[in-house]
TORKOLFI-905569 format. One record per residue (C-alpha): residue in three letters; x, y, z. Coordinates in pm, whole numbers, padded with zeros to 5 digits, always signed. Layout:
BEGIN
AlaXYZ/...
END
This chain:
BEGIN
Unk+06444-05144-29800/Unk+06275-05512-29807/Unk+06445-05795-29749/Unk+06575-05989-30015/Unk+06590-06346-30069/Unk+06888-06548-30270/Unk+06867-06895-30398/Unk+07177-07029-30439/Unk+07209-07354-30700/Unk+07525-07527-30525/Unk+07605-07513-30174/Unk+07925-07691-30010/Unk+07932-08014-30072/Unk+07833-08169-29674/Unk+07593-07985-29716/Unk+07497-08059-30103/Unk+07461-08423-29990/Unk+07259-08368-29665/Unk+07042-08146-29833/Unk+06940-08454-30068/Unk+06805-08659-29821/Unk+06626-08314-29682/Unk+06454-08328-30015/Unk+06388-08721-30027/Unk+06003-08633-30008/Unk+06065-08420-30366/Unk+06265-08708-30516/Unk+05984-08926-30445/Unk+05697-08693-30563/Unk+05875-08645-30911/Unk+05941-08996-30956/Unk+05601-09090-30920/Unk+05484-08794-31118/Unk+05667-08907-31444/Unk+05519-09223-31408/Unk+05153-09136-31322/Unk+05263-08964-31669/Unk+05364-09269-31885/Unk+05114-09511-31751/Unk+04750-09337-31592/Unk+04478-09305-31846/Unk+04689-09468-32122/Unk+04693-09836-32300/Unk+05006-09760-32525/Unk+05219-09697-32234/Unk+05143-10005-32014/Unk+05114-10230-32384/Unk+05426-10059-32515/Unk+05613-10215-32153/Unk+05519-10553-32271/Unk+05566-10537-32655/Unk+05882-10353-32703/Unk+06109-10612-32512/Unk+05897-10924-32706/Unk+05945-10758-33029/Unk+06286-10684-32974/Unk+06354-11031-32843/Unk+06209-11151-33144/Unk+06377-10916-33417/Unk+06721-11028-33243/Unk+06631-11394-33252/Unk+06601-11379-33569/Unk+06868-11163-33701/Unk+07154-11350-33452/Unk+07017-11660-33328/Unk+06861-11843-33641/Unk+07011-11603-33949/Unk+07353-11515-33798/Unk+07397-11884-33612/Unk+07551-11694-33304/Unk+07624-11868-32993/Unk+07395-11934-32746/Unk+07547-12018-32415/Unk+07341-12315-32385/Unk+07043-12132-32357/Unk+06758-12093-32579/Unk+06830-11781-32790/Unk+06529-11576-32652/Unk+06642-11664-32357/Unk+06999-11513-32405/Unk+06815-11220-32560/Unk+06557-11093-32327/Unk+06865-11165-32023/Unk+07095-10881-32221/Unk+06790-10675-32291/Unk+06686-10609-31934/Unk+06944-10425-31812/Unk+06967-10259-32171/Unk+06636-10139-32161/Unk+06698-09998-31854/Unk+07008-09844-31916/Unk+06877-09661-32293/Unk+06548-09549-32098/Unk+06727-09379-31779/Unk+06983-09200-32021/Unk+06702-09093-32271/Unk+06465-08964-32012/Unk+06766-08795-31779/Unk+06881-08636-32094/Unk+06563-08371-32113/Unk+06510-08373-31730/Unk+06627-08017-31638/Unk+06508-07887-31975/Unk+06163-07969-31898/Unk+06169-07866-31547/Unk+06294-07516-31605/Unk+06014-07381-31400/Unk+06136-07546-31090/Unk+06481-07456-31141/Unk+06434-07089-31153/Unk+06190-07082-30844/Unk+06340-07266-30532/Unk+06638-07410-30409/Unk+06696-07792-30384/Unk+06948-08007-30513/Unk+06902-08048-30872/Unk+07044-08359-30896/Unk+06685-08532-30772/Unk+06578-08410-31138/Unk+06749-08667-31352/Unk+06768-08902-31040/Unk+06428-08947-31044/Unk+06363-08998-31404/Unk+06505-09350-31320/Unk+06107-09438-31160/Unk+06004-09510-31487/Unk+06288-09735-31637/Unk+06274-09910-31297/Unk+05934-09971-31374/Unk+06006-10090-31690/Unk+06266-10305-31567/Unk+06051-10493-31315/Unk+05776-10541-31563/Unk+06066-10731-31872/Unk+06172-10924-31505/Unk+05865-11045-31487/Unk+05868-11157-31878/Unk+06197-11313-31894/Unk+06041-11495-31548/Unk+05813-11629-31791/Unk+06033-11689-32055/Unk+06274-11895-31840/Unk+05959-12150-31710/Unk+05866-12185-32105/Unk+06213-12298-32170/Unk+06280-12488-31854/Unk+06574-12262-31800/Unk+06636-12301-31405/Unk+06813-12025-31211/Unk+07080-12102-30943/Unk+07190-11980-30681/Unk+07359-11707-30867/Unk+07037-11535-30884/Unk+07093-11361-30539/Unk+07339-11153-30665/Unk+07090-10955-30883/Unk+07063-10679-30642/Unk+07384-10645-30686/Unk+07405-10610-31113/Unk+07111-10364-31039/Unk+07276-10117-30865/Unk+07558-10161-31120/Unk+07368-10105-31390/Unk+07185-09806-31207/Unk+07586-09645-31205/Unk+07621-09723-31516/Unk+07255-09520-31651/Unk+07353-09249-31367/Unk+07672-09105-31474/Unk+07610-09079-31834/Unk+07246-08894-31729/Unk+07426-08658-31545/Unk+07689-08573-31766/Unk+07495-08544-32064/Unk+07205-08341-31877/Unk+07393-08106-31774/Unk+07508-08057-32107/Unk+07162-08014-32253/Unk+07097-07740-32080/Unk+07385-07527-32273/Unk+07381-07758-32589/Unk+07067-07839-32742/Unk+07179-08076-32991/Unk+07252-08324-32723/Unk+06815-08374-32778/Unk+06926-08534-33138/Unk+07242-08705-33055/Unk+07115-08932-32781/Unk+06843-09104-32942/Unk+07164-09215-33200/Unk+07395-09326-32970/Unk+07122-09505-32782/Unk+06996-09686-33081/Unk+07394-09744-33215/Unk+07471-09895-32883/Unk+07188-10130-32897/Unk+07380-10312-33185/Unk+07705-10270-33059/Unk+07642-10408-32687/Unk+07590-10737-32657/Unk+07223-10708-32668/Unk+07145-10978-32914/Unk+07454-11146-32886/Unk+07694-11274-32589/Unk+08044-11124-32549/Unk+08154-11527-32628/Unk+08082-11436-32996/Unk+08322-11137-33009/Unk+08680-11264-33116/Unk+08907-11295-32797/Unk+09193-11107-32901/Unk+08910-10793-32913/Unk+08737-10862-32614/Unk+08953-10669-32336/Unk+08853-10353-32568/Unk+08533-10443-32616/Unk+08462-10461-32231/Unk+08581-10091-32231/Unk+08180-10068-32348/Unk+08054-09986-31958/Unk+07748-10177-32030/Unk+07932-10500-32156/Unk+08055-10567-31785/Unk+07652-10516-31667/Unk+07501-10711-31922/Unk+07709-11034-31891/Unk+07683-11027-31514/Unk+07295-11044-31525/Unk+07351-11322-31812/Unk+07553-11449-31549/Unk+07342-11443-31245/Unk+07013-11494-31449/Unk+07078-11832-31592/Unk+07458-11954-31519/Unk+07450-12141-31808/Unk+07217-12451-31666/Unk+06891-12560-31845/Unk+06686-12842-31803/Unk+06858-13056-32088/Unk+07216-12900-32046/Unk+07438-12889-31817/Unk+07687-12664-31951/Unk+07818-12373-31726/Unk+07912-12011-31767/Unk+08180-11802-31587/Unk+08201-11444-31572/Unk+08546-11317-31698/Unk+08651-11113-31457/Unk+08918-10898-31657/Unk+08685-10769-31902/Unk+08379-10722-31607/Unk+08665-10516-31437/Unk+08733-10320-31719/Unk+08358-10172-31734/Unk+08306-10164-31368/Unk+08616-09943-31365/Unk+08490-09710-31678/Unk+08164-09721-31479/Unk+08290-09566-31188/Unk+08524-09340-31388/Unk+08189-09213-31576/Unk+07960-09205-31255/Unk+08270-08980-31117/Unk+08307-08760-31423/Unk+07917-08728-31420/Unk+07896-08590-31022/Unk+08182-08338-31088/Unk+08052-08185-31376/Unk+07702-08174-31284/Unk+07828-08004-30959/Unk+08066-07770-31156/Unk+07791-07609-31410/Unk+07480-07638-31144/Unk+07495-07308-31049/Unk+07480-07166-31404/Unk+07176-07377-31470/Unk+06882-07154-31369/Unk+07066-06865-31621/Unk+07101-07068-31888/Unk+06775-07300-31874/
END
């Protein structure tokens, strides 16, 4: 009788964890294989980096900043634009690319054992890529306007890993659900493009009435954006001297649906794991 061998998709959950830094080597090695995808060999990939954050900048501008007269915080409009955008562009690229993860790497799944969370996990490489490279724009952007940072700036780190909770418990949830409900492949792209326009993308929070703004904040990414607004630029320019504060009751409100999302987005992914190699 020869031996047999049984991969199992979930193990207990010391050991789940443990088993993640085991497999650190595999996180890495898919990260860097999705984005040896989107940039080697390729000029739309590295050009579509730069140009979709200017263009979207621009579009926003326009619409909010010179047709809608919207508030600027005493910053330049693009200013206040590309700010919101960065952590929105990370946020919409994590959760689009997380959502076909396991799909794609049905292969894997069914072959050997590791902890298939590193899947959508590492799909965050390339928005983090992304991210760095609108950074280094709004950098830019900031010196053109003589927008000056403050000390506030240290606490980026900080909004980063925020907004990294905020991408990661969606992308688990909903790719976990892909792999039993298809449809999930046309719904995202709608909610992502519906929540550009109803995040305060090419707007700040400030233009939102204030009796609405508690429920507004219940938006996860509201609480992200407005802290890198916050950090980013505090409010001081070269010819202002007008300050911004970060209110704290609505930032607490999406930090706590953040968490509540990142939770709901471990347990299920944990609860339907083991079914995912069947179903895939």
């Amino acid at each position: 009788m020869e031996n047999e061998i049984i991969i199992r998709a979930g193990r207990s959950e010391s050991g789940y964890w443990r088993d993640i830094w085991r497999y650190r080597e595999l996180f890495g090695f898919l990260a860097w294989r999705d984005i040896i995808v989107r940039y080697k060999q390729t000029v739309a990939g590295s050009a579509w980096a730069l140009l979709r954050p200017l263009l979207t900048t621009l579009v926003f501008t326009v619409l909010f900043g010179r047709m809608g007269k919207f508030p600027s915080d005493g910053v330049p409009y693009p200013v206040l634009v590309l700010a919101g955008m960065l952590p929105w562009q990370f946020f919409s690229n994590a959760i689009s690319a997380s959502t076909h993860s396991l799909v794609n790497n049905n292969s894997l799944i069914s072959k050997v054992y590791f902890p298939r969370l590193l899947i959508p996990a590492s799909t965050f490489g390339v928005a983090l890529v992304d991210f760095a490279i609108t950074l280094v724009i709004l950098a830019g952007m900031m010196a053109w306007y003589q927008v000056m940072p403050t000390w506030r700036l240290l606490c980026l780190p900080i909004f980063t890993l925020l907004a990294v909770a905020a991408a990661l418990g969606p992308g688990l949830l909903i790719s976990a659900l892909m792999v039993e409900y298809r449809d999930f492949k046309h719904i995202v792209p709608f909610l992502v493009q519906f929540g550009t326009y109803v995040s305060p993308v090419g707007f700040s929070t400030s233009a939102v009435p204030e009796q609405w703004r508690l429920l507004y904040a219940c938006n996860p990414v509201v609480g992200v954006i407005e802290g890198f607004r916050w950090c980013i630029y505090g409010g001081l320019t070269a010819n202002t001297q007008t300050t911004s504060s970060l209110p704290m009751e609505g930032f607490l409100i999406s930090c706590g649906i953040v968490i509540f999302l990142l939770i709901l987005g471990l347990w299920y992914f944990r609860r339907t794991e083991k079914t995912f190699a069947d179903l895939i």
